[in-house]
N, C-alpha and C positions, 0 to 999 in steps of 0.2 A: 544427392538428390538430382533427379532429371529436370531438365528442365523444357517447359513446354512453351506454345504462342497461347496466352492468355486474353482473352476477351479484356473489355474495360471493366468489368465488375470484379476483374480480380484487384488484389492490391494484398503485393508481396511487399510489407516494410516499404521501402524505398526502392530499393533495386537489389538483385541478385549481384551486384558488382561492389559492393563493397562499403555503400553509403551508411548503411544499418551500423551503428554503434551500442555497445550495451553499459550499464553503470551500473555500478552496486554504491552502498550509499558505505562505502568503507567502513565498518565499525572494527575496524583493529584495536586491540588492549589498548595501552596507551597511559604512559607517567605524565604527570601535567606538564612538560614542556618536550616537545617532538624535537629530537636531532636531528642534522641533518640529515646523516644516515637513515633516521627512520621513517624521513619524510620523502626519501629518494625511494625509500622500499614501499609503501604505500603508496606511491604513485605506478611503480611499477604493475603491482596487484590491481589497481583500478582500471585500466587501460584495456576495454574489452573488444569485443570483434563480435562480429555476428556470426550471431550463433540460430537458427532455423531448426525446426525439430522437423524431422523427416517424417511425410505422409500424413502429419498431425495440422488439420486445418479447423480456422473458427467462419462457419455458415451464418449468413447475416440473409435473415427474409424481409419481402417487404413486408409493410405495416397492411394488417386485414388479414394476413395468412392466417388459418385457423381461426378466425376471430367469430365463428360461431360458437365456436366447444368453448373456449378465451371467456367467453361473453358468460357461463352459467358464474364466474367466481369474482364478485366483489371486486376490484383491483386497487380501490381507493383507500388509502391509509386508515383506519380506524380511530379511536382516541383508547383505543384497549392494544397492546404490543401482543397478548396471546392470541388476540381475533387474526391481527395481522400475520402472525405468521402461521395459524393454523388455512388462513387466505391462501398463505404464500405458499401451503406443502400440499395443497389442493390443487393448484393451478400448475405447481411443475410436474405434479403427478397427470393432470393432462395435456403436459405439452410434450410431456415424456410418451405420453401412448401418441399423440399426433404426431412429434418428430419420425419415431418408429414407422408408425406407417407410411409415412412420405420417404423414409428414404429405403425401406421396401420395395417400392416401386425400380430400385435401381438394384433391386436384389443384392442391399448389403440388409446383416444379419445386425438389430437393435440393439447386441455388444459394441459394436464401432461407435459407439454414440459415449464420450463422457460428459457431456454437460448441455443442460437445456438453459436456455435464458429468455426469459420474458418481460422484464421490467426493465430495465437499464439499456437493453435491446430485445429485439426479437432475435433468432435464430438457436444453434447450437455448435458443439462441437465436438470434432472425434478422429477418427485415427482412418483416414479411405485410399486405397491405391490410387496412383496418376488418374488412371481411365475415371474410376470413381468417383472422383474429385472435379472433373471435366464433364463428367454428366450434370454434377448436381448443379456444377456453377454453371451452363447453359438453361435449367430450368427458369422457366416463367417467374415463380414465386421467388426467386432468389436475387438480391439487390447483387452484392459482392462476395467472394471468399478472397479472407486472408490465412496467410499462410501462420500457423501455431510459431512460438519461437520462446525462448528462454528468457526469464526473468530472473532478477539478483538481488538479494541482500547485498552480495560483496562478492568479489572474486577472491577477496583478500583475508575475509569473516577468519578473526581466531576466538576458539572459545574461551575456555577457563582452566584449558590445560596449563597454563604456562603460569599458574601461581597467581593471576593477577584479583584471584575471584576471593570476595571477603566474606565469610559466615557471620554475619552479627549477632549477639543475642537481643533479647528484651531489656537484657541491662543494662546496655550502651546505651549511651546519652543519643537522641536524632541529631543528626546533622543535617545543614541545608546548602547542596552542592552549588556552585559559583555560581550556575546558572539560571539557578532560581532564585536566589540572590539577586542576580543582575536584573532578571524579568518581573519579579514578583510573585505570590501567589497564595491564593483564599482555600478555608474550605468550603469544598463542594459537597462533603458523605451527604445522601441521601438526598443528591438534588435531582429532578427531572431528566436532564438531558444524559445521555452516556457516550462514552467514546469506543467507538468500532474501530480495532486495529487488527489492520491488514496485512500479518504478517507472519512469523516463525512461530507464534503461540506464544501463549499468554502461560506460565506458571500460576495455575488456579491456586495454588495453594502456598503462597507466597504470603506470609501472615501483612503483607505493608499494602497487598491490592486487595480492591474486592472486584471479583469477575462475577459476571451473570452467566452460570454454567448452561440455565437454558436453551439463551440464544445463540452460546458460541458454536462455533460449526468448522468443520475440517473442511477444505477444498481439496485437498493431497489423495491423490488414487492410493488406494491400501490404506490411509492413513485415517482412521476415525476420532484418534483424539484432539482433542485443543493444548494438548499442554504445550510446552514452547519445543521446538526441536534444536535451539541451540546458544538462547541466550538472548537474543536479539530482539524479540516481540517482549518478552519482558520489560526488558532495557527500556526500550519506545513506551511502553506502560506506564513504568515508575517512574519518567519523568512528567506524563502527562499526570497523574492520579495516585503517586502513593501516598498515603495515610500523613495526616498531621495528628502523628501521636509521640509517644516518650523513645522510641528507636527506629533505626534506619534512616532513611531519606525522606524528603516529602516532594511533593510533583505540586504541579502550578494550579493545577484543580485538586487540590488534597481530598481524597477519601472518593472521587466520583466512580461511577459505575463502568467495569471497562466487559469490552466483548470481545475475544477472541477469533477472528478470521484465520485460519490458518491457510496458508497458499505456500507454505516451503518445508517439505520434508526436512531438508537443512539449511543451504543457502542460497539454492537453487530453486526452482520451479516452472512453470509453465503461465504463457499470457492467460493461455483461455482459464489457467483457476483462478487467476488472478480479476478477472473480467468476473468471472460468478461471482465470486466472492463482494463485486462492488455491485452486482444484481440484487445479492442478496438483502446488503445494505438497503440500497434503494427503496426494498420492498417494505423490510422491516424496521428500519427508524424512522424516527420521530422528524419532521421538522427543526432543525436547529439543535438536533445531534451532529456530533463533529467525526470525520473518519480520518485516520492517519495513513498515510500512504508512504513509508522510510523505504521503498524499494524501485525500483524500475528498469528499462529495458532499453529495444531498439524501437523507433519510433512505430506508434499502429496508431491508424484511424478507432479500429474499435475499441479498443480501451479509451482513446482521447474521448470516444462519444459515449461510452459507456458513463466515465465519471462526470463529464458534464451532464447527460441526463440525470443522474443522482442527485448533482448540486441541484438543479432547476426545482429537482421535485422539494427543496429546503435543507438537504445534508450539508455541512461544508466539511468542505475538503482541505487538509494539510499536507502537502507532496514535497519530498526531496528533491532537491533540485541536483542530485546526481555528484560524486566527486572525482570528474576525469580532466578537471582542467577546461574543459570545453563549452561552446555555449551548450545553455539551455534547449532551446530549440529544436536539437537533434536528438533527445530525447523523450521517451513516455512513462509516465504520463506530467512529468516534470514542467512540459512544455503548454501546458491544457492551461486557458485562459478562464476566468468566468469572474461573475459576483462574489460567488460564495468559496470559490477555489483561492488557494494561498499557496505558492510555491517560496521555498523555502534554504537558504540560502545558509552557510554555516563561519562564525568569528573565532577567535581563541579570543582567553580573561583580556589582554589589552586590546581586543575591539577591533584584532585586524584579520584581515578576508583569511579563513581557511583556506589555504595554498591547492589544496585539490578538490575545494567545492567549485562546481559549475556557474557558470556567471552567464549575466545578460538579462535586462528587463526592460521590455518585458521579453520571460511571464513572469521571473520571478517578481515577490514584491516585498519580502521581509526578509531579513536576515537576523538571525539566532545562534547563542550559543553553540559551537558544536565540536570542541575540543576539549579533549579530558574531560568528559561528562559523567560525572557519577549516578549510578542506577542502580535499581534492581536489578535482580538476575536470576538466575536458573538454579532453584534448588534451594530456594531462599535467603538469598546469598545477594551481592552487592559486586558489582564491575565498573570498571571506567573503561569509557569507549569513545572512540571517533567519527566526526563522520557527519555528514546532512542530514542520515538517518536521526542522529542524536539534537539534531540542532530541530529539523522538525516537528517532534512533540511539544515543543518549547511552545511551539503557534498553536499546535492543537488543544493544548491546555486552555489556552487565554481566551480560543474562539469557545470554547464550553464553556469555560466559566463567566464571560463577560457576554455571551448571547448573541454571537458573533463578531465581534470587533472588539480591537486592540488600539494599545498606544505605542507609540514611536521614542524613542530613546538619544536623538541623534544620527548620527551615520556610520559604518563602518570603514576604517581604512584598507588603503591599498586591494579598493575592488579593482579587478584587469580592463572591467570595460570601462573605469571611465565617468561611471555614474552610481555613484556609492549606492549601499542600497540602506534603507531605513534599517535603525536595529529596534529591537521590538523590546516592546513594555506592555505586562499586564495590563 
């Protein structure tokens, strides 16, 4: 990519020089006890670099753009979820025809546009040459552009090719994996609040979850369905909400309502779907619905402000706190502070720091389960997996089922910085 003299309203990550780091939340297979070897190999896999997608930028406007046409649609949460989101497919359909026309004006053609956003930000984003890019971002109505860039499950994501993936039947006794064991956990079938996860897809058809197929929605270009692309939004699933019934696993909110965000074809993806995707949230849940966030990147402003606007409007949020070894801090949205926000930190069964989860609090504030973690899976089937990713559903369960807040268990050992971090209880 070329590189230009950028006004102050730009804000590329940190710098073109190398500051930008990326995390995937590890979820490699994984037998309950890591060797070394296999703990020398998962660090290796974790350890990203910055990665920027070329010409692909997210358009942040100031607040009032458009805010006459804005103004014919409701914008205020309902006490009905279909009002809400027939609200919500009403006002991206006209921010979709305003976006268009504004950036007409610069003579690009309303293809270059993947994503509108209105609630969690204003602006949009899409795909504009240099020149392109440098018109928009001199415009009046334009706060900042940042530059698009790669998001990650993992660098290191293995699926279920290697034997480790288990078929259960109905006739197998349930079992209740360590870490809910260790944590707790009630049933919730049929309770008010649901958990929105933001991730590879949800296996709708996984007899141990119940998904609301209405709401879930793809972010992935080409990709319209919800189902899981590789294992891993499952996983994150059935540890917050699978079924307390006679087989499989049970999650810490047994039986609750999950939604499917999909943001990763595999185990990759992009900020700006990932940034829709928590708009989307925004629009359409409830006050004290909880969103899981097992994924992350190099550091962005707009994602950081995106999910704090979310929490503000009542969502809480459970984020992985990354697993490269490194502080927090230098990653998104891991790093995001708030009320309602919980970053999320990962132990093995005897209570001591996951060796490649990220450390430092703040932001983080809890630490969870997040070794050898038994789950659902893909194809309705059962995995064990590693990782922050797996340690965070653990918080998002507790914050749904107990109405945002948890309890403390003690503290974890051998955290790096210094300052154990609480281990969580139902």
């Amino acid at each position: 990519m070329s590189k230009f003299n950028f006004s102050n309203r730009f804000i590329l990550g940190l710098s073109l020089a190398g500051s930008l780091t990326f995390f995937g939340c590890n979820d490699a297979l994984q037998t309950e006890s890591i060797s070394e070897l296999e703990q020398t190999t998962l660090d290796k896999e974790n350890k990203g670099s910055q990665d920027f997608i070329q010409n692909q930028f997210i358009v942040v406007l100031k607040d009032g753009t458009f805010g006459q046409k804005l103004a014919k649609v409701a914008v205020a949460p309902t006490k009905n979820r279909a009002t809400n989101l027939k609200n919500f497919e009403t006002k991206q359909a006209l921010l979709t025809e305003a976006v268009s026309k504004m950036v007409s004006e610069f003579g690009i053609d309303s293809k270059a546009i993947e994503f509108v956003y209105g609630d969690a930000l204003l602006g949009f984003a899409g795909t504009f040459t240099d020149e392109q890019i440098k018109a928009i971002g001199s415009d009046a109505r334009v706060d900042y552009v940042e530059q698009d860039q790669v998001m990650r499950i993992s660098d290191g994501f293995t699926d279920g090719a290697n034997g480790n993936v288990n078929q259960v039947s109905r006739t197998e006794a349930q079992s209740t994996p360590w870490g809910i064991s260790r944590v707790g956990y009630g049933n919730y079938a049929g309770g008010a609040r649901w958990a929105w996860v933001i991730d590879s897809g949800i296996d709708g058809n996984h007899s141990d979850l119940t998904v609301d197929t209405q709401f879930s929605r793809s972010f992935v270009s080409g990709y319209s369905g919800t189902q899981d692309g590789n294992g891993h939004g499952t996983h994150v699933a059935g540890t917050i909400a699978a079924k307390d019934n006679s087989f499989g696993v049970v999650g810490v909110a047994a039986g609750a309502t999950l939604v499917s965000c999909r943001v990763f074809a595999g185990s990759t993806g992009s900020n700006s779907a990932v940034i829709s995707a928590v708009n989307y949230v925004k629009a359409n849940a409830y006050s004290d619905d909880v969103a899981n966030m097992s994924l992350g990147g190099g550091t962005s402003t707009t994602l950081d402000n995106a999910v704090t606007s979310a929490a503000n409007s009542g969502v809480y949020f459970a984020l992985a706190a990354g697993n490269e070894a490194q502080n927090t801090n230098n990653v998104s949205p891991g790093r995001v502070n708030g009320s309602r926000i919980f970053t999320v930190s990962g132990m093995d069964i005897n209570s001591r720091y996951y060796t490649s989860s990220n450390y430092a609090n703040p932001p983080i504030d809890i630490c969870a389960p997040g070794v050898s973690v038994y789950s659902t899976y893909t194809g309705g089937g059962y995995a064990t997996l590693t990782g922050t990713s797996m340690a965070t559903p653990h918080v998002a369960g507790a914050l749904l089922i107990n109405g945002g807040t948890y309890s403390t268990q003690g503290n974890v050992l051998n955290d790096p910085d210094g300052n154990a971090d609480p281990i969580l209880k139902k």
